[in-house]
N, C-alpha and C positions, 0 to 999 in steps of 0.2 A: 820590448818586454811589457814597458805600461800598458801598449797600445793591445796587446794579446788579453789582459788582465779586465782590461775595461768594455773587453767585448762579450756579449748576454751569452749565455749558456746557450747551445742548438739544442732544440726538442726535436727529439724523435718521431717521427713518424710512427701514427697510431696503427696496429695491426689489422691489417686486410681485413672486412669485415665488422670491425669493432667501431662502435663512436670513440671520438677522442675522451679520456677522463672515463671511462666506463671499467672496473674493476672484471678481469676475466671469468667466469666461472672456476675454472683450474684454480683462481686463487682465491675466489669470491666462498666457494663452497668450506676446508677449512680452517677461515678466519670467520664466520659468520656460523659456525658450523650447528649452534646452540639456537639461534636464531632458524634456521630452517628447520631443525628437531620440532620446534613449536609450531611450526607447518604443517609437520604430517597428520596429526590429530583430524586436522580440520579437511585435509584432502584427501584423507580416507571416508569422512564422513559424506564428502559430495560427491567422490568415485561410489560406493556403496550406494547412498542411499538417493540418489540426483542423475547420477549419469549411467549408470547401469540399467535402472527399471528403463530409460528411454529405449531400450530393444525392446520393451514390453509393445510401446508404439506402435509395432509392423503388426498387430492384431487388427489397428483398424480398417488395415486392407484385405485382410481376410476373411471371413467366417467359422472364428476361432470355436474349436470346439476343446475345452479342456481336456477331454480324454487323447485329443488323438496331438496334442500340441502346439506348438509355433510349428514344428516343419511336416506335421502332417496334415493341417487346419488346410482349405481349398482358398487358394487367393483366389481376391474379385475384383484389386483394382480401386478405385471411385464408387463403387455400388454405396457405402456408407453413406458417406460423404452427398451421396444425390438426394438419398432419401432424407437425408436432413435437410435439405438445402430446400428442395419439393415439396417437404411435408407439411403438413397442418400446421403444427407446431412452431416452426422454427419463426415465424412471423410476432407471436405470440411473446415467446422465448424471450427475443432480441427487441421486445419493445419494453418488456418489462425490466427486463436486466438493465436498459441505455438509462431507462426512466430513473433507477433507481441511483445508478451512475453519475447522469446531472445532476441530480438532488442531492450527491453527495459532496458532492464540487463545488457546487452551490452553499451549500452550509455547513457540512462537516469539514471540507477540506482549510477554511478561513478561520474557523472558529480557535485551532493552536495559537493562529498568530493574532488575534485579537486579544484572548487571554495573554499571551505571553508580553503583547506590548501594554497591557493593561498592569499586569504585575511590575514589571518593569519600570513603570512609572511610581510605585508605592515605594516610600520612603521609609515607613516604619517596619525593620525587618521581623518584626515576631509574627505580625498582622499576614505581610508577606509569606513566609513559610509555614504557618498554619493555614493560610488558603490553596498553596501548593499542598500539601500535603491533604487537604479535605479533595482537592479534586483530580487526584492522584488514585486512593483508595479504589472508586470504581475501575479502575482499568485490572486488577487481579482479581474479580469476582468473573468468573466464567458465567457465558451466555444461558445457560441453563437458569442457574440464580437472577439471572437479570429479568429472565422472561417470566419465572414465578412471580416475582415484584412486579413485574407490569401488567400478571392476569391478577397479582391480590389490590391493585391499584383500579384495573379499568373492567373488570367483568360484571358482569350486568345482574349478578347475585349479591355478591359480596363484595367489590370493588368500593375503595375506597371515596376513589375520585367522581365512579359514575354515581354512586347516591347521594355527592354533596352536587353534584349538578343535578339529579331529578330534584334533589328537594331546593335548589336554587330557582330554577326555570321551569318544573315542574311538564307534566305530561310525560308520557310510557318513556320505562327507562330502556337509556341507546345502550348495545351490545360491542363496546368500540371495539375489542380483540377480535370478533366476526366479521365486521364491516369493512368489505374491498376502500371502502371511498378511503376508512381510517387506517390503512393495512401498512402505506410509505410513511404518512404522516409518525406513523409508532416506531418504526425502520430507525430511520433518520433522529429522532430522539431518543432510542435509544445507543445509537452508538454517538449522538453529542455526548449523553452524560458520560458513556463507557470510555471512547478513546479520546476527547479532547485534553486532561490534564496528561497525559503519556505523551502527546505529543506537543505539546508545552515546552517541554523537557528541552527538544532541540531546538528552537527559536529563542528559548532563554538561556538554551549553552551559548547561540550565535552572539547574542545580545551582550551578554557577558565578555564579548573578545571585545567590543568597540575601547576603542581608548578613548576616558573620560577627558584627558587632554584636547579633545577634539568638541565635548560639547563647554570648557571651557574657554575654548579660543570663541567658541561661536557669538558665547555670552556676552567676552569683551569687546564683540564685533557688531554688537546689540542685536544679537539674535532671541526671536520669542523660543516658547516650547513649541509651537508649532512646526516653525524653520526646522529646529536642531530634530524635527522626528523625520522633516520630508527630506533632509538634505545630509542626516548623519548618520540616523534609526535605521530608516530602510532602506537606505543603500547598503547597511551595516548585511544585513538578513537578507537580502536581493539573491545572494548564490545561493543562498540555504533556501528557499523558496523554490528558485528556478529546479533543483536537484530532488524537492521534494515533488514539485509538481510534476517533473518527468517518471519518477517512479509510481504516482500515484497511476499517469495513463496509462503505465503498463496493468493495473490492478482495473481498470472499467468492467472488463467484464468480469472480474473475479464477486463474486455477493457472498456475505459471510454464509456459510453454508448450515453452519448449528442454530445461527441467529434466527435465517428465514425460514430452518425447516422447524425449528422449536413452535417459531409464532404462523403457521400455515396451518389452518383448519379446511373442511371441506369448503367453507361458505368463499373465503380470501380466497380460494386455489386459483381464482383467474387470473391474478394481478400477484400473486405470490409465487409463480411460476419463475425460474429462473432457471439458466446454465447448469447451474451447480447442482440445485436441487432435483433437476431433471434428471441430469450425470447419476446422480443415486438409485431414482426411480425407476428407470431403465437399465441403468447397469446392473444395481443389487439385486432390487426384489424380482426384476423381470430374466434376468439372465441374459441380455441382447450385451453381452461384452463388446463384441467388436463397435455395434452401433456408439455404444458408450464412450468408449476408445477414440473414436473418430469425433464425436462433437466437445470430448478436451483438447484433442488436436488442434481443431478449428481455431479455441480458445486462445490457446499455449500461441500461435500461431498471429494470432491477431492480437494479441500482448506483446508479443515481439516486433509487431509492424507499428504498433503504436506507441512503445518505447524509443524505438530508432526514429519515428516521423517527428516525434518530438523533442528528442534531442539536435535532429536536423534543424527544428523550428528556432529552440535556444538560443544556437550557434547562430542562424541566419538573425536574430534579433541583436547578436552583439552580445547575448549572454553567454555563461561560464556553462555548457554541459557538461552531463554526466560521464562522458567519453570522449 
């Protein structure tokens, strides 16, 4: 009898199909059942408004004529898709969108986590969150507002900045809102000031989880600041980095579209050309829907090859991906 008593319980065998420890649907649905209600909201809105228009998609293989529809429109197959690939344009396109792309990667995408290890480092909290908060503001001012403040700053009439440089350096005043040479340089500054404290936000959530028990073990272990930022900080922020920089390559070819079609004049249109703005140009005011159709494809397409190439890259570096 002892000997029956002191023998472990038999577990069951988990069900055909299931992992072990995995609660059924049949039972998972009503005990949780409050919890998936809060679900539907959100997969209505991405069945609606995300995975439905993609049937819109099959235009870019036809010759879509509104009047006569999707299934009376004459399929062509590739025809889009050549003539972008062929055309004049597409050279132009893809040098100016990459260009604008490194540049961003380059300075906009570093600039959260320098602020953020930079605040991070501030011990006096009021000083701290009045500087979060000052460089916060600009990310709710829409790009319309952003770009009047950068023509009443740099236009070559009334600009703020360009008449304390004529009468600084003197000789004919420069036009920087016109000037191709000045067209990235203004790009790129204005989305540091717009989106660097917004993304602040998450490297300073990251920062915030380290356990301060770890930069005082370090202390007693006569570690500088230096050590506890290489060996504690940014190991701290390593996933949250890795996670953001893979979603950033999905966005390369994506270029703010209101940003660069606000600040495009005739003079910049050569270096101002981009994806997006094109997608407008031809789509809207020209009526070439299919063509249109087919070079977001292209897009959509090669955002998805360069989200998954870069999550391939993470994984094979020994980081945490996104999937």
């Amino acid at each position: 009898m002892a000997t029956d008593l002191a023998k472990p319980p038999v577990e069951t065998a988990p069900e055909p199909g299931r992992a072990p420890g995995r609660v059924p649907l049949r039972t998972a649905l009503p005990r949780y059942r409050w919890l998936y209600l809060m679900l539907v909201p959100g997969l209505v809105y991405f069945a609606v408004f995300k995975y439905l228009p993609m049937y819109g998609l099959t235009i870019a293989f036809q010759d879509f004529v509104p009047f006569l529809g999707y299934s009376g429109s004459e399929w062509v197959g590739l025809k889009h898709f050549e003539a972008l690939f062929t055309g004049p344009d597409f050279g132009r396109l893809m040098f100016n969108t990459l260009f604008l792309a490194v540049l961003t990667v380059l300075f906009v995408f570093p600039a959260p986590i320098i602020v953020a290890l930079m605040l991070n480092e501030l011990r006096v909290n009021v000083l701290k969150r009045s500087i979060q908060s000052l460089i916060y503001i600009p990310h709710f001012l829409s790009w319309a507002i952003v770009a009047s403040l950068t023509y009443l700053l740099l236009a070559v009439d009334f600009g703020v900045i360009a008449r304390f440089v004529h009468d600084l350096v003197g000789g004919p005043r420069v036009d920087y809102v016109a000037q191709p040479d000045w067209f990235r340089p203004i790009i790129i500054a204005q989305t540091l000031w717009k989106a660097t404290g917004w993304g602040t936000i998450i490297y300073l959530a990251a920062l915030a989880g380290v356990d301060p028990n770890l930069y005082e073990a370090a202390r007693m272990d006569g570690a500088g600041r230096r050590r506890q930022f290489w060996h504690i900080t940014l190991p701290a922020i390593r996933p949250t980095i890795v996670v953001m920089a893979i979603l950033t390559s999905g966005n390369l070819l994506d270029s703010s579209f209101e940003q660069i079609w606000l600040m495009t004049n005739s003079l910049n249109r050569s270096v101002a050309d981009v994806f997006d703005t094109y997608v407008y140009y031809i789509g809207i005011t020209q009526g070439a829907f299919s063509y249109s159709t087919a070079v977001g494809l292209f897009k959509g397409l090669a955002g998805a090859v360069l989200i998954f190439g870069s999550n391939w890259l993470a994984k094979r570096l020994g980081q945490r991906g996104l999937f």
